[in-house]
C-alpha positions in Angstrom: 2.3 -19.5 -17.7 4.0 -20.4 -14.4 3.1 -24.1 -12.6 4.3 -25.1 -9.4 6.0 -28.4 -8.7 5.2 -29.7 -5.2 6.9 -32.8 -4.1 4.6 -34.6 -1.2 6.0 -36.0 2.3 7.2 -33.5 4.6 5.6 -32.0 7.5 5.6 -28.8 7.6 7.3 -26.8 11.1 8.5 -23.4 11.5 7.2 -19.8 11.4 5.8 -17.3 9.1 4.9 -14.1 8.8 1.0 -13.3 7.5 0.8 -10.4 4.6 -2.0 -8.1 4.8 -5.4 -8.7 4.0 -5.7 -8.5 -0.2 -10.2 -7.9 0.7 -9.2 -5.3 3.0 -6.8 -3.6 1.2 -8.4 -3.1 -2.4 -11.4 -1.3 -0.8 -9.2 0.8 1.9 -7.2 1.9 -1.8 -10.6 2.2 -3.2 -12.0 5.1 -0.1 -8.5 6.8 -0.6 -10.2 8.5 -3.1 -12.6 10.1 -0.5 -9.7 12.0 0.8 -9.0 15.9 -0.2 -5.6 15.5 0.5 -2.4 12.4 0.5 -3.4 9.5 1.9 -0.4 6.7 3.2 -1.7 2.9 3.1 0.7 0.3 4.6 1.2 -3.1 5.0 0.1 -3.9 1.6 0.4 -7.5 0.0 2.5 -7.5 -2.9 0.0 -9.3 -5.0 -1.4 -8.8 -8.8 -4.8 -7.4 -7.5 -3.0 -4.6 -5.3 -0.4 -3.6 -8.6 -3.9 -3.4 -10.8 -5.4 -1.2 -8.3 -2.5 0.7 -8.0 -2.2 0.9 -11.8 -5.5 2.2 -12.2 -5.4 4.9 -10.5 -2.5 5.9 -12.3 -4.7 5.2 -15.6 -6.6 8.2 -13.6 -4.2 10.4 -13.5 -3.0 9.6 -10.1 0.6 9.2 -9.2 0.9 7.0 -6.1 4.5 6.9 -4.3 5.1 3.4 -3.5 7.8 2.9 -0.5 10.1 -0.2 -0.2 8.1 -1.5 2.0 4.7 -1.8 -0.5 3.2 1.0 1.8 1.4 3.6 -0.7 1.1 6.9 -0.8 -1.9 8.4 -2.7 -2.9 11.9 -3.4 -6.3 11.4 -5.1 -6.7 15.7 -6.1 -4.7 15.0 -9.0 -7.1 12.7 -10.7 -7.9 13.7 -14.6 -10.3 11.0 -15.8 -13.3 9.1 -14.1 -13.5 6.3 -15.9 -11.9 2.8 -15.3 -11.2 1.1 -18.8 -11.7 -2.4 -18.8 -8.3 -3.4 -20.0 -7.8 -3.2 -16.1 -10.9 -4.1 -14.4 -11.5 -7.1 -16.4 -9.1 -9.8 -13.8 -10.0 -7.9 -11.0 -14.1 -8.1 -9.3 -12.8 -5.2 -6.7 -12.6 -3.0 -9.1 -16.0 -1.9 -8.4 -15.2 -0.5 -5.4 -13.8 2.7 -6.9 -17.5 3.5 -8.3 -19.0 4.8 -4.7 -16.4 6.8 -3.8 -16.0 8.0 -7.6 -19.1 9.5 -7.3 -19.2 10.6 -3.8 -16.3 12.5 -4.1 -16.1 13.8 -7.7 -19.8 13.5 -9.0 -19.5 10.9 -11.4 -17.6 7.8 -12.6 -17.8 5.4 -15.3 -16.4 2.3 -13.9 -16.5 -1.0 -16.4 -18.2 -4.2 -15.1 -16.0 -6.1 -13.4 -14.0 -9.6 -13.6 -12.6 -12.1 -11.7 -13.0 -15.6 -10.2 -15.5 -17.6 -12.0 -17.4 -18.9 -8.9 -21.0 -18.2 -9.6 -23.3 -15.1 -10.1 -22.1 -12.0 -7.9 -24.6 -9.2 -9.3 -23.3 -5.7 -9.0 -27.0 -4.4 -8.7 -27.1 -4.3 -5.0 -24.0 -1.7 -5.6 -26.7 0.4 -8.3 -29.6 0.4 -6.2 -27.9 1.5 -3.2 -25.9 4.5 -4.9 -29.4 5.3 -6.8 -31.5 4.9 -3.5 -28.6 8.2 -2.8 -29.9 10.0 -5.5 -27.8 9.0 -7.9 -28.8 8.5 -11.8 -27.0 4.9 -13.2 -27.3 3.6 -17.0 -25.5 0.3 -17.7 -24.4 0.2 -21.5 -21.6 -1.2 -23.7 -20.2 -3.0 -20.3 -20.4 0.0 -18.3 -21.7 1.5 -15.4 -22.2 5.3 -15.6 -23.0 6.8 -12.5 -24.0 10.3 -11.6 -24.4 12.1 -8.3 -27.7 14.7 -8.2 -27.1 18.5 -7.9 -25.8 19.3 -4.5 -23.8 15.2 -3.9 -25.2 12.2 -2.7 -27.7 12.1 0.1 -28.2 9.8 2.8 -30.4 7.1 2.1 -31.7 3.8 4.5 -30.8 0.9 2.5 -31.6 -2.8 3.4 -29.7 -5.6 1.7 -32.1 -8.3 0.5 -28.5 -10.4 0.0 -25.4 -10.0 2.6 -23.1 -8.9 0.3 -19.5 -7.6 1.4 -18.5 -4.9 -1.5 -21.8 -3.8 -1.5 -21.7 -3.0 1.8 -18.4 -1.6 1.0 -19.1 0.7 -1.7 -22.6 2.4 -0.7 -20.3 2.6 2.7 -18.0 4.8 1.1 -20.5 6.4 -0.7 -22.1 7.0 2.3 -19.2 8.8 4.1 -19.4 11.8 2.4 -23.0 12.0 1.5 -25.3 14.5 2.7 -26.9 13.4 5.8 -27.2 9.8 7.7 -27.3 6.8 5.6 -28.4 3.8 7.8 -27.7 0.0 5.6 -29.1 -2.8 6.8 -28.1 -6.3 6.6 -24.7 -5.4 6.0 -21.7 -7.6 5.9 -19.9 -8.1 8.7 -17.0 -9.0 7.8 -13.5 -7.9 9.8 -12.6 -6.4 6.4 -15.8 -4.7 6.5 -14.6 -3.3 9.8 -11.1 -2.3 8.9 -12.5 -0.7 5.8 -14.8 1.6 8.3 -12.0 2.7 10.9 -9.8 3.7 7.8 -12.7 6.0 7.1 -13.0 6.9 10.5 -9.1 7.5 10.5 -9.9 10.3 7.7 -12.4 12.3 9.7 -15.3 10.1 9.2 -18.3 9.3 11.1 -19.1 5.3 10.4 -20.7 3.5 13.5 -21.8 0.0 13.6 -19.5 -1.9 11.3 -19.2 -5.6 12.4 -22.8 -5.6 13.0 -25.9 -6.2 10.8 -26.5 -2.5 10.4 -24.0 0.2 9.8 -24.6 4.0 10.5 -22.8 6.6 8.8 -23.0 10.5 9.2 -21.9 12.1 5.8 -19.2 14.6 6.9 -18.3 17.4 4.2 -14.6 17.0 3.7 -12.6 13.5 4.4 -8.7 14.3 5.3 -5.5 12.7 5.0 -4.2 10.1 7.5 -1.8 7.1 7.8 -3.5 3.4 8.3 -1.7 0.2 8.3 -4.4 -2.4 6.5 -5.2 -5.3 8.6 -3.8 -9.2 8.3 -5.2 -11.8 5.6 -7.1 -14.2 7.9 -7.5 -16.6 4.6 -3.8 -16.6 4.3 -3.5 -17.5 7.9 -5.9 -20.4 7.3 -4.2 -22.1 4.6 -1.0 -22.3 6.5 -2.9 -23.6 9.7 -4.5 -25.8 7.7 -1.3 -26.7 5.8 0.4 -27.7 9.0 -2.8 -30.0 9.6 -2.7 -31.9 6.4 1.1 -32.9 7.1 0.8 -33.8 10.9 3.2 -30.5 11.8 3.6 -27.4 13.0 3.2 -24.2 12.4 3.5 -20.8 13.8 1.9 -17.5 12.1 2.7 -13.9 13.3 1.6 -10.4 12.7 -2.0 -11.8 12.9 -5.0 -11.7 14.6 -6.8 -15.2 16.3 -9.8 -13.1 16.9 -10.6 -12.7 13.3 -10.9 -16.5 12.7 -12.7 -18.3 15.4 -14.8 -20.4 13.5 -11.5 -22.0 11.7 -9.5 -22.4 14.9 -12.6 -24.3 16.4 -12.6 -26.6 13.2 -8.9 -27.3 13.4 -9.5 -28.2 16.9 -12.1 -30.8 16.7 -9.6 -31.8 13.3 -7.9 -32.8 16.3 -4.8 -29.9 16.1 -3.7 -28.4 19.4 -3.9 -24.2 19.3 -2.4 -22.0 21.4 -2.6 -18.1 20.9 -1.1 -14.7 21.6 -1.9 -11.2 20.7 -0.8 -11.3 17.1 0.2 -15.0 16.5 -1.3 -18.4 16.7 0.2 -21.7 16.6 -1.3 -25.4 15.4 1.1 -28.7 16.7 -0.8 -31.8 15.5 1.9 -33.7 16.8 2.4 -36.0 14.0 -1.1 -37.2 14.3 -3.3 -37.6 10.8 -6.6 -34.8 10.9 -9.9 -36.1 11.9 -12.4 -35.4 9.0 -14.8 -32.1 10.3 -18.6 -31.5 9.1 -19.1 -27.8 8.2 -21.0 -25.5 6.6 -20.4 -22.1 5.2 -22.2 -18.8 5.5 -21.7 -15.0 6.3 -19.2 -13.7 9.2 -19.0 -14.5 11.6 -19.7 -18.5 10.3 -17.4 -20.6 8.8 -16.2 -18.6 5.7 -16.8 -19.9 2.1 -12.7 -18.5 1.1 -11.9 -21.9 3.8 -14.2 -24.6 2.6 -11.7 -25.5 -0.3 -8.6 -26.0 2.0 -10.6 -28.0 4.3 -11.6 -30.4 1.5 -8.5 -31.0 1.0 -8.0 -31.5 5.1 -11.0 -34.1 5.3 -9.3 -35.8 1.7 -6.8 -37.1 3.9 -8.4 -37.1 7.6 -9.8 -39.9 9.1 -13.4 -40.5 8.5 -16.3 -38.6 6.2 -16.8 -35.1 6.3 -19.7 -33.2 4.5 -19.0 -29.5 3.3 -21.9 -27.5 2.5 -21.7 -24.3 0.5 -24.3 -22.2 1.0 -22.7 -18.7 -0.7 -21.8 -19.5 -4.3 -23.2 -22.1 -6.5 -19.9 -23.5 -8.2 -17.2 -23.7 -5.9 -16.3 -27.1 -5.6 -14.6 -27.1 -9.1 -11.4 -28.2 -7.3 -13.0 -31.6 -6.3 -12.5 -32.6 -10.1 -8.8 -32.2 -10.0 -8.6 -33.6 -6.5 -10.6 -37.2 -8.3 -7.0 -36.7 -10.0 -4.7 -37.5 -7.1 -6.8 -40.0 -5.6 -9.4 -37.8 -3.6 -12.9 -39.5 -2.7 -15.3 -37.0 -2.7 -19.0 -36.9 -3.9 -21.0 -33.6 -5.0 -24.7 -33.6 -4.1 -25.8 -30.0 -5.3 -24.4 -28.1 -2.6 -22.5 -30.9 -0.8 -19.2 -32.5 -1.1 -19.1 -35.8 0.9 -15.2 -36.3 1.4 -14.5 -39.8 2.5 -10.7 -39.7 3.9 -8.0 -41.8 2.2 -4.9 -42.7 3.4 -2.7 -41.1 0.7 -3.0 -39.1 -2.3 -0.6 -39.2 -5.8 0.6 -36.6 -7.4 -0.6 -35.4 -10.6 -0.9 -32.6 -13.0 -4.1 -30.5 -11.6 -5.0 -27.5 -12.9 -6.3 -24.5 -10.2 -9.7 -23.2 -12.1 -10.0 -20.1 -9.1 -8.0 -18.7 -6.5 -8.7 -20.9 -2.8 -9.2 -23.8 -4.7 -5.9 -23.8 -6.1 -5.1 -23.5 -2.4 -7.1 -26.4 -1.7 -4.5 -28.5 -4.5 -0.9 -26.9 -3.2 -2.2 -28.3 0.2 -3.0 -31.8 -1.5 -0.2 -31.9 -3.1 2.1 -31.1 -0.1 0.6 -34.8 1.4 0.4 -36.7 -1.5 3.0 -39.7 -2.5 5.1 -38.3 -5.2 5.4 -34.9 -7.7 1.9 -33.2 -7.8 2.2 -30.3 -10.9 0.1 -27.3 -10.5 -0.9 -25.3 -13.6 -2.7 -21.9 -14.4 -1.4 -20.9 -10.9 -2.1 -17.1 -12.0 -5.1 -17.8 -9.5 -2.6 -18.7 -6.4 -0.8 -15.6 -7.2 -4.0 -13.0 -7.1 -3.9 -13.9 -3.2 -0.9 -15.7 -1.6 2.4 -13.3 -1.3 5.4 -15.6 -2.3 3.7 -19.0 -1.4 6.1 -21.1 -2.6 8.9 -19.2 -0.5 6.4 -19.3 2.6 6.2 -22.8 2.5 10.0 -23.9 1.4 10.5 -21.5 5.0 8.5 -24.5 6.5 10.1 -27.6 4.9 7.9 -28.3 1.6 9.3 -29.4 -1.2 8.0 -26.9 -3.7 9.4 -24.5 -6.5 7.7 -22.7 -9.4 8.8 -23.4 -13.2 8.5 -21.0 -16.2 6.0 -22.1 -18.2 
């Protein structure tokens, strides 16, 4: 098993380039299945969630034509088999996604329940009542969920969301798209990837309407068609490195992404005390040597402060001046990286849902272990301020969402490099 070795010290300057968005891109490969004909998805992130995706459908019988450049092509009329085994879906939660469009488009599926971070309960059954409120007919058994459309497809259905959940949205979305009539979902996600995942459909003759708001509208259209889409950046990914350059007193400039999609970061980084200036498709953070002032937040659905940040800016109030509180408010066990922080120094106090960080002026390395995937984020961004070698282990977690960290952040000055394990 790999580990990362990070040396602490310097501060980070330079530029970067942002990889697409891994929770946009597993559901845009997800709806390719809609399509009656190929179907090209680019700017891909070369990560192990994408190559299981990927792999899966050719586990269906799907041969996808994968390009230098990680765009895909996928021609979905060759599938043989509707079932995804759970060999594959077991390390990856997303693989849920394939279940609407499975049986939107084909009739049926039989789609094993899913794994993935251990952060806390994420039921699938929002995903089952919305497909059966469609007319479909689900039995769960032996770790399976067997789905089947009624005579004549899917029909449009009004579905409310007791909980905002973002694949659910997703999937009775693309269930939706090629359903028989309008299917109106309420309290939806609303999410950018949410979004993104609604223009692709859109970009293959579908009618979707109201994505980014708390209620989506979709006209079922009989036939979906091929197209071309270019998935959107990862606005997580461009976090960490904005935060990264905080932690160290540098700076930092991100390309090929989009400042609209993280406004409630940016505004936390500035009262941190980092000075942001945007363009189109970059932003740029220059704390000017200056130590981060510790921020109060709390996280909740988009467009709020997102629950994928509140680990990395633990790990910013660690070492800013003052306290900060962090409240979580989406899943009930996601400060597990405050344990491994206690390690290097860290003074931080969990109250139920509250971490109470207490700045220091320097952490020490340590071995830490990452026990899910942002807060192993949370520890390569301690570890990049703390006094000494810092060594990261099970760092399979960092790898299910950050393209080539370690090369991203040796491009900015940090002393890091990734040993065999």
């Amino acid at each position: 098993m790999d580990k990362l070795i990070i040396t602490g010290g310097p501060r980070l300057d330079g530029e970067i380039r942002i990889s697409g968005a891994k929770n946009a891109a597993l559901p845009i490969l997800s709806a390719t299945l809609l399509a009656d004909g190929p179907v090209t998805v680019g700017n891909l992130p070369h990560l192990h969630d994408i190559t299981t995706m990927i792999e899966l459908f050719g586990r269906m019988g799907i041969e996808p034509v994968i390009d230098e450049k990680l765009s895909v092509e996928i021609d979905p009329r060759t599938i043989k088999t509707l079932v995804a085994p759970y060999e594959l879906v077991k390390t990856m939660r997303a693989s849920i996604l394939v279940l609407g469009p499975m049986v939107a488009r084909f009739g049926e599926a039989e789609v094993a329940l899913p794994g993935g971070c251990a952060i806390g309960s994420r039921p699938v059954d929002l995903h089952i009542r919305g497909l059966e409120a469609m007319g479909a007919k689900i039995e769960v058994e032996g770790g399976y969920i067997k789905a089947k459309a009624p005579e004549g497809g899917l029909r449009g259905a009004h579905f409310f969301f007791d909980t905002v959940s973002v694949t659910g949205t997703e999937n009775i979305m693309m269930a939706a798209a090629l359903a028989k009539g309008r299917s109106v979902l309420q309290n939806a996600a609303r999410e950018p990837e949410v979004v993104d995942l609604a223009n692709f459909i859109n970009a293959m003759g579908g009618k979707v309407q109201g994505a980014g708001t708390d209620t989506i509208t979709i006209d079922g259209v009989e036939r979906l068609g091929s197209a071309t889409y270019r998935v959107m950046p990862d606005r997580i990914e461009t976090g960490t490195y904005l935060v990264a350059a905080a932690v160290t007193g540098g700076r930092v400039k991100v390309k090929d992404t989009d400042p609209t999609i993280l406004e409630a970061v940016l505004e936390k980084l500035k009262e941190a005390g980092a000075d942001i200036t945007t363009g189109e498709d970059w932003i740029e953070l220059d704390m000017h040597g200056k130590r981060p002032k510790a921020v109060n937040l709390r996280t909740a659905p988009y467009p709020a402060f997102p629950t994928d940040m509140q680990a990395q800016f633990i790990s910013l109030n660690a070492i800013g001046e003052g306290t900060g509180a962090v409240i979580e408010t989406i899943f009930e066990n996601r400060f597990m990286h405050v344990y491994e922080m206690h390690r290097m120094g860290a003074q931080i106090q969990v109250e139920g849902n509250t971490a109470i960080v207490t700045g220091v002026d320097k952490l020490k390395g340590a071995p830490v272990m990452a026990t899910d995937l942002r807060a192993s984020a949370s520890l390569v961004l301690s570890a990049l301020v703390a006094e000494g070698d810092t060594l990261i282990d099970r760092i399979y977690h960092i790898d299910r969402g950050y393209e080539c960290i370690e090369e991203k952040l040796q491009m900015l000055g940090a002393k890091i490099r990734r040993v065999p394990g």
